[in-house]
Backbone bond lengths (Angstrom), bond angles and torsions (degrees), N, CA, C in turn:
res aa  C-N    CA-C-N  psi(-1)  N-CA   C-N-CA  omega(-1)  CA-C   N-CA-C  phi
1 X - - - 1.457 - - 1.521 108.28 -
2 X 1.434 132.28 138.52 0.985 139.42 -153.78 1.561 110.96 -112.42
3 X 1.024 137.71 -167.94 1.733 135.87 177.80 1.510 95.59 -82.91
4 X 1.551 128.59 -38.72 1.277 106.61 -165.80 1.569 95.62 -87.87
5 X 0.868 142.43 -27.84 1.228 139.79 175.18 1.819 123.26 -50.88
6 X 0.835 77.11 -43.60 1.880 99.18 158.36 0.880 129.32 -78.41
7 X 1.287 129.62 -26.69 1.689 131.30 171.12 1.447 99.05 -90.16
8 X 1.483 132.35 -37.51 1.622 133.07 155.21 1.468 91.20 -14.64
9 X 2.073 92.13 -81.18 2.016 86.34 -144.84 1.784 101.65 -56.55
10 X 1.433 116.79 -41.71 1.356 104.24 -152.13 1.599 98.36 -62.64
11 X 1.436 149.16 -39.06 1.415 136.88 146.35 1.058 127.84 -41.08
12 X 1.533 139.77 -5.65 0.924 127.97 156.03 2.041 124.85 -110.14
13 X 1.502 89.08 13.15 1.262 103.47 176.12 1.710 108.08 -130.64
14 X 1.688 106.17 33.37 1.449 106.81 144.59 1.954 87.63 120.71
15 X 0.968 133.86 -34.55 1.438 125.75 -139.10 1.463 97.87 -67.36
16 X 1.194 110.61 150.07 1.693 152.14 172.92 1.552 108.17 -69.90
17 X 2.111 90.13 101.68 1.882 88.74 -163.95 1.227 74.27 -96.94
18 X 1.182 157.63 -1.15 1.453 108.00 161.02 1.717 122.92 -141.17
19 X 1.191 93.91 59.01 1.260 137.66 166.37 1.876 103.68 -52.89
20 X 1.268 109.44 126.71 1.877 115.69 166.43 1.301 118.50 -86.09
21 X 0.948 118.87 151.97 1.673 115.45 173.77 1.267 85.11 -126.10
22 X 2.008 114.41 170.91 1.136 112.48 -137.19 2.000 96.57 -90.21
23 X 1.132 114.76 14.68 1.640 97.01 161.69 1.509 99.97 -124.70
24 X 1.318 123.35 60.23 1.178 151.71 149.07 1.610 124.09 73.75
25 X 1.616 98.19 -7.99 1.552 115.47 -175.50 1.720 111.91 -64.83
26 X 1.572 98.98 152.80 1.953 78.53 -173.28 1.904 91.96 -116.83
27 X 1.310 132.70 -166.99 1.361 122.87 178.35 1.044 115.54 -52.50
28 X 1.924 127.22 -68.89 1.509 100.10 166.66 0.852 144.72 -41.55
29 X 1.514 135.91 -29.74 1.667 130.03 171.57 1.218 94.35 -58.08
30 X 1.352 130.56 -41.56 2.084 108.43 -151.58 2.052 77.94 -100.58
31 X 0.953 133.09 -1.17 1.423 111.60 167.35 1.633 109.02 -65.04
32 X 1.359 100.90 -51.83 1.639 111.34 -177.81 1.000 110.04 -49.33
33 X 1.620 116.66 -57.23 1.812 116.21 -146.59 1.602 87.24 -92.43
34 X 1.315 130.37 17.47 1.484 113.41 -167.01 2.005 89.58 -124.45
35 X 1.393 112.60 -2.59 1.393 113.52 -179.22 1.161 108.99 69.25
36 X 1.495 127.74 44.56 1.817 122.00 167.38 1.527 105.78 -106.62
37 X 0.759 125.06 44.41 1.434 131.18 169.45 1.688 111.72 -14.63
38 X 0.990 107.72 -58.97 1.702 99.47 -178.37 1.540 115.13 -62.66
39 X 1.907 109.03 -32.10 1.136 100.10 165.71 2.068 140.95 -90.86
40 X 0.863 85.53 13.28 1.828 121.05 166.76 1.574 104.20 -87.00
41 X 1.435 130.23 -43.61 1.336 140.80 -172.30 1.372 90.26 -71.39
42 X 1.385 127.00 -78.65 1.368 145.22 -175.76 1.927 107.26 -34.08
43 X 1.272 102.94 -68.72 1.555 97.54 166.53 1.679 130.09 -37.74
44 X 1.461 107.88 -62.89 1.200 92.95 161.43 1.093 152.99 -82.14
45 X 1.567 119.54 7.29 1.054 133.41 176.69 1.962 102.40 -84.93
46 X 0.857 98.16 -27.29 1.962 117.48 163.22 1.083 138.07 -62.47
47 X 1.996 103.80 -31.96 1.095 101.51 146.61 1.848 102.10 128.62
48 X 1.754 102.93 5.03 1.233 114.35 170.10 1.504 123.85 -34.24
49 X 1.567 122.90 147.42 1.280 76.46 159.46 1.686 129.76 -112.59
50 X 1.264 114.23 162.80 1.796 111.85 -150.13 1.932 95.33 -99.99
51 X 0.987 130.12 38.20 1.301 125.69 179.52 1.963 92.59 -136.36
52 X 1.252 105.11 11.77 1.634 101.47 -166.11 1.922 85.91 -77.18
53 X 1.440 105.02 148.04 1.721 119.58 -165.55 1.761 94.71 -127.77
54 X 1.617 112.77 118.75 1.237 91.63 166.13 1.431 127.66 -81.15
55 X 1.533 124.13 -154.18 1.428 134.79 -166.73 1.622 96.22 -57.70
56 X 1.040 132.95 -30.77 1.725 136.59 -138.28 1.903 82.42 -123.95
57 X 1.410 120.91 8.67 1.554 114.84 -159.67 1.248 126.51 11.94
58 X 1.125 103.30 61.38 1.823 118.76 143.90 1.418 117.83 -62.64
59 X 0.821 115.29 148.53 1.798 108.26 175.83 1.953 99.36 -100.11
60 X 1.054 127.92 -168.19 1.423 161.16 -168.58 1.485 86.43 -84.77
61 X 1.272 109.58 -70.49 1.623 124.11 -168.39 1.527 124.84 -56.45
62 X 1.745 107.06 -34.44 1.602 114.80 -164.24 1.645 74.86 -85.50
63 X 1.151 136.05 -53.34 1.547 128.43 -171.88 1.239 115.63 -36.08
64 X 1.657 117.89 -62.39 1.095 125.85 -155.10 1.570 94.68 -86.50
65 X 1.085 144.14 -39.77 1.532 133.51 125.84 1.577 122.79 9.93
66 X 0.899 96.78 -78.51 1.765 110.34 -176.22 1.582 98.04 -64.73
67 X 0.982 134.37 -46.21 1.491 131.37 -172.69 1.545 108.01 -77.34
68 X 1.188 112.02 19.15 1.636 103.23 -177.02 1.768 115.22 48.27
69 X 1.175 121.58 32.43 1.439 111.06 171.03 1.753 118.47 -95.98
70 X 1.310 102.01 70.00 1.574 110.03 -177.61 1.888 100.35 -24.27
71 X 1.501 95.28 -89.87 1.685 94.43 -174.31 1.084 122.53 -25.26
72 X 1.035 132.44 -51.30 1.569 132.46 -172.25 1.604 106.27 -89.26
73 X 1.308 133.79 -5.39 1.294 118.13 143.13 1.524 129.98 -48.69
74 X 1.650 101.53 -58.74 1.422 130.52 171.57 1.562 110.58 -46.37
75 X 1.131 89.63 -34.06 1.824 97.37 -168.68 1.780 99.49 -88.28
76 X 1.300 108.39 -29.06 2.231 98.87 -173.67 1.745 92.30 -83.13
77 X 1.176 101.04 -34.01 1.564 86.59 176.98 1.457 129.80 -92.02
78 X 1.416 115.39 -0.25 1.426 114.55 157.98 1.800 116.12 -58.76
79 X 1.653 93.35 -30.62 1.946 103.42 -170.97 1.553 94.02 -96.57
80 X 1.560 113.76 33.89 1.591 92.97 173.18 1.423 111.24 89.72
81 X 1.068 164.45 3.50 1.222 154.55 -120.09 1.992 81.53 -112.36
82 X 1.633 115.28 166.58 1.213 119.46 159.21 1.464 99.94 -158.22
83 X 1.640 114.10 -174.31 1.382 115.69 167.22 1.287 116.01 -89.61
């Protein structure tokens, strides 16, 4: 079983997408800044939410921006996403 496979069940067995941990980041931010791309896809397609800004207010979007992840640009701003 793989990381996305695991973040599957734990979203589909209740978990808190947008939940803070204690330096304020929620799963999508550390999906992005941690390079899981499929699991950043998976979040918001779940229902994250994509306007979440970390401590330094970055958005979801300027991240996934900076990392060159075309699709998942296309994809935070299909759900609304902005800077």
């Amino acid at each position: 079983m793989g990381y996305q496979d695991v973040a599957a069940t734990l979203i589909r067995r209740g978990a808190l997408l947008n939940v803070r941990d204690a330096l304020g980041n929620t799963p999508l931010l550390l999906a992005i800044t941690g390079g899981s791309l499929e699991i950043a896809g998976l979040l918001v397609d779940k229902g994250a939410n994509v306007n979440v800004r970390t401590r330094q207010h970055e958005t979801a979007l300027t991240l996934a921006e900076a990392a060159g992840w075309h699709q998942l640009v296309k994809q935070l701003r299909s759900r609304g996403a902005h800077h």
